[in-house]
Phi, psi and omega in degrees: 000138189279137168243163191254156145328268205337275238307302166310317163307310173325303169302311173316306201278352187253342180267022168276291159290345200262353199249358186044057215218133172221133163329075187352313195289330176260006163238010177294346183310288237285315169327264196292037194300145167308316132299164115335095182267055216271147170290324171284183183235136177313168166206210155171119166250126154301127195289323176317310198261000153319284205296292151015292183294288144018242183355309183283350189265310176313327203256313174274308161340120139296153150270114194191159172324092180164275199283295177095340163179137201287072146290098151268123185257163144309135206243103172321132159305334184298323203248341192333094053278341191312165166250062170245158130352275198238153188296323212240328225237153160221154205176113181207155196267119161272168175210123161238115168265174218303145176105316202277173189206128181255108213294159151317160167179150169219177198212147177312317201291211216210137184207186232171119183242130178245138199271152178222327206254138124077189147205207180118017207223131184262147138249124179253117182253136061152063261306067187246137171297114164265140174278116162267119171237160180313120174122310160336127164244140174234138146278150167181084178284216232263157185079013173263165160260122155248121208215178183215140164207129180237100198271027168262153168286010174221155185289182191205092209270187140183170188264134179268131157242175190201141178266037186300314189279350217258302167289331136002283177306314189264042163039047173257025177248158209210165191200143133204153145357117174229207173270171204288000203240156181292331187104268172250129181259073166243143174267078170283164188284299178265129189272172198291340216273311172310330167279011189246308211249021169259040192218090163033085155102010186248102170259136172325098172309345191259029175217023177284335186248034202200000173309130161310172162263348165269163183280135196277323186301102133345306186209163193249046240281141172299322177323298184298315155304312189283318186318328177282330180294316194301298180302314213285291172319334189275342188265344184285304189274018148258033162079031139218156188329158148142030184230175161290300159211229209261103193109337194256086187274129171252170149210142179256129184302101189224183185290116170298004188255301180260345175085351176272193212274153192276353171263139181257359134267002203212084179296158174206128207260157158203129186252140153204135169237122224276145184324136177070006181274189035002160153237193187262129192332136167205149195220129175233146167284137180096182221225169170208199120246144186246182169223104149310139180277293191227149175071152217219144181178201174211165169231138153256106209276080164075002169112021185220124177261129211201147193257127192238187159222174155343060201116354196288158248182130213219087173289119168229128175287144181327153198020017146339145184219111198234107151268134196227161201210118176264171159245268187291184196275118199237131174239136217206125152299139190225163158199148208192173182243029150004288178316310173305306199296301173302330164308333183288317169100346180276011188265121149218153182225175182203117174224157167194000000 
């Protein structure tokens, strides 16, 4: 029996599949995209219904060995069933009440608690006590032991971030134990890590040759974070340089030793933008989440504008076009996985 080209083609393409082998020529859109085609979706949760939720989780939910802490995370629609942000982000409010103790345990991946609610809440790293306060970014990157303890009459909320999918993906997640009592529960106001590595342009000589790749400064106090945002806007409006653009000031969280992101995967930021200002429309490879701090206004998301307040939460996917538009002076926590995609060589951004 004679076969035909088509006849032959037919066959390739089927000992092709039966062989687990798929062509380029028929999958190069999906490889190779002109763009980004990302599986997530912009999103954005309201803290009005976060919190709430919490709160009801606090009143049922033990803190304890298993779960190990009363953490919700968001979930992209996009990513669905995983309980991610971002392909690369995990992002979640824990809530601890009065009273509670969250045990130590520590893990490969690499986090961050950005303070949103209240304060009274300790986190003990490698066993130095931190004070969590409103405003506060606390580091515990990745292989530390950490624990929470709240020797107060009131709960106490924030946002946890983490590079769970991202570690995931490259099968880099490692867990273990630590002990079941948190350890030292003494409050000082400033931790040990702050009295060595908290001081403005000074690195420790006996700790010059021995820097970590995460950043050794524990926490990230708001005073210093609002002071800095404050001068930037204030030089801006006496005629000098020093904003993103017009109105917009930043700043990034970073190793007081070397100046690089104090996470070595997960930068974090904090942006304010003066009432009635913008920033400038933008699209980056790679992915992020914001927080409102302080102040109300709105973004614009993929081509769609939604209002935001105060605690509200802003998933944005890799080539996004994000524009924040303030009303009253809005200040926002931002974290993104930046550090990767430029270590990779995968960083592009475009803005105008």
């Amino acid at each position: 029996m004679t076969t035909t080209a088509a006849d032959d083609e037919v066959r390739l393409y089927e000992d092709f599949a039966a062989n687990r082998l798929i062509p380029l020529w028929t999958a190069r859109e999906d490889l190779m995209p002109s763009v980004p085609n990302p599986s997530a979706v912009p999103h954005i949760w309201h803290w009005t219904d976060l919190y709430p939720l919490a709160q009801r989780a606090g009143e049922l939910i033990p803190v304890g060995r298993g779960g190990e802490r009363r953490a919700i995370a968001i979930a992209n629609p996009g990513l669905s069933p995983k309980p991610y942000a971002t392909p690369t982000l995990w992002a979640a409010i824990q809530y601890l009440g009065a009273g509670e103790m969250a045990p130590p345990h520590r893990h490969s991946q690499n986090a961050f608690r950005f303070v949103l609610e209240g304060e009274g809440v300790w986190t003990v790293v490698d066993g130095d006590p931190v004070a969590m306060r409103r405003g506060d970014l606390l580091i515990t990157a990745g292989w530390q032991f950490h624990g929470h303890h709240n020797p107060n009459s009131a709960p106490m909320a924030w946002l946890d971030g983490l590079d769970i999918p991202f570690s995931s993906h490259i099968d880099a997640g490692f867990f273990e134990f630590g002990h079941d009592d948190v350890g030292d529960r003494t409050t000082p106001r400033v931790s040990r890590a702050e009295r060595l590595w908290g001081h403005p342009g000074l690195l420790p000589v006996s700790a010059a040759g021995q820097q970590p790749p995460y950043s050794p400064l524990a926490a990230y106090r708001w005073e210093d974070t609002d002071a800095a945002l404050r001068a930037q806007l204030e030089l801006e409006a006496e005629g000098y340089p020093g904003v993103i653009s017009q109105g917009h000031a930043a700043v990034r969280f970073s190793h007081p030793g070397t100046g690089s992101d104090a996470l070595p995967t997960i930068r974090t930021e904090m942006h304010r933008i003066a009432a009635g200002a913008s920033t400038l429309t933008t699209r980056e490879a790679g992915s992020s989440v914001w927080q409102v701090f302080e102040g109300a206004g709105s973004v614009h998301l993929g081509g769609e504008r939604r209002e935001l307040i105060r605690g509200d939460l802003v998933a944005v996917p890799c080539w996004c076009e994000i524009t924040f538009v303030a009303d009253s002076e809005l200040t926002l926590f931002r974290m993104s996985d930046a550090p990767i995609f430029e270590r990779l060589h995968f960083d592009r951004r475009i803005s105008r």
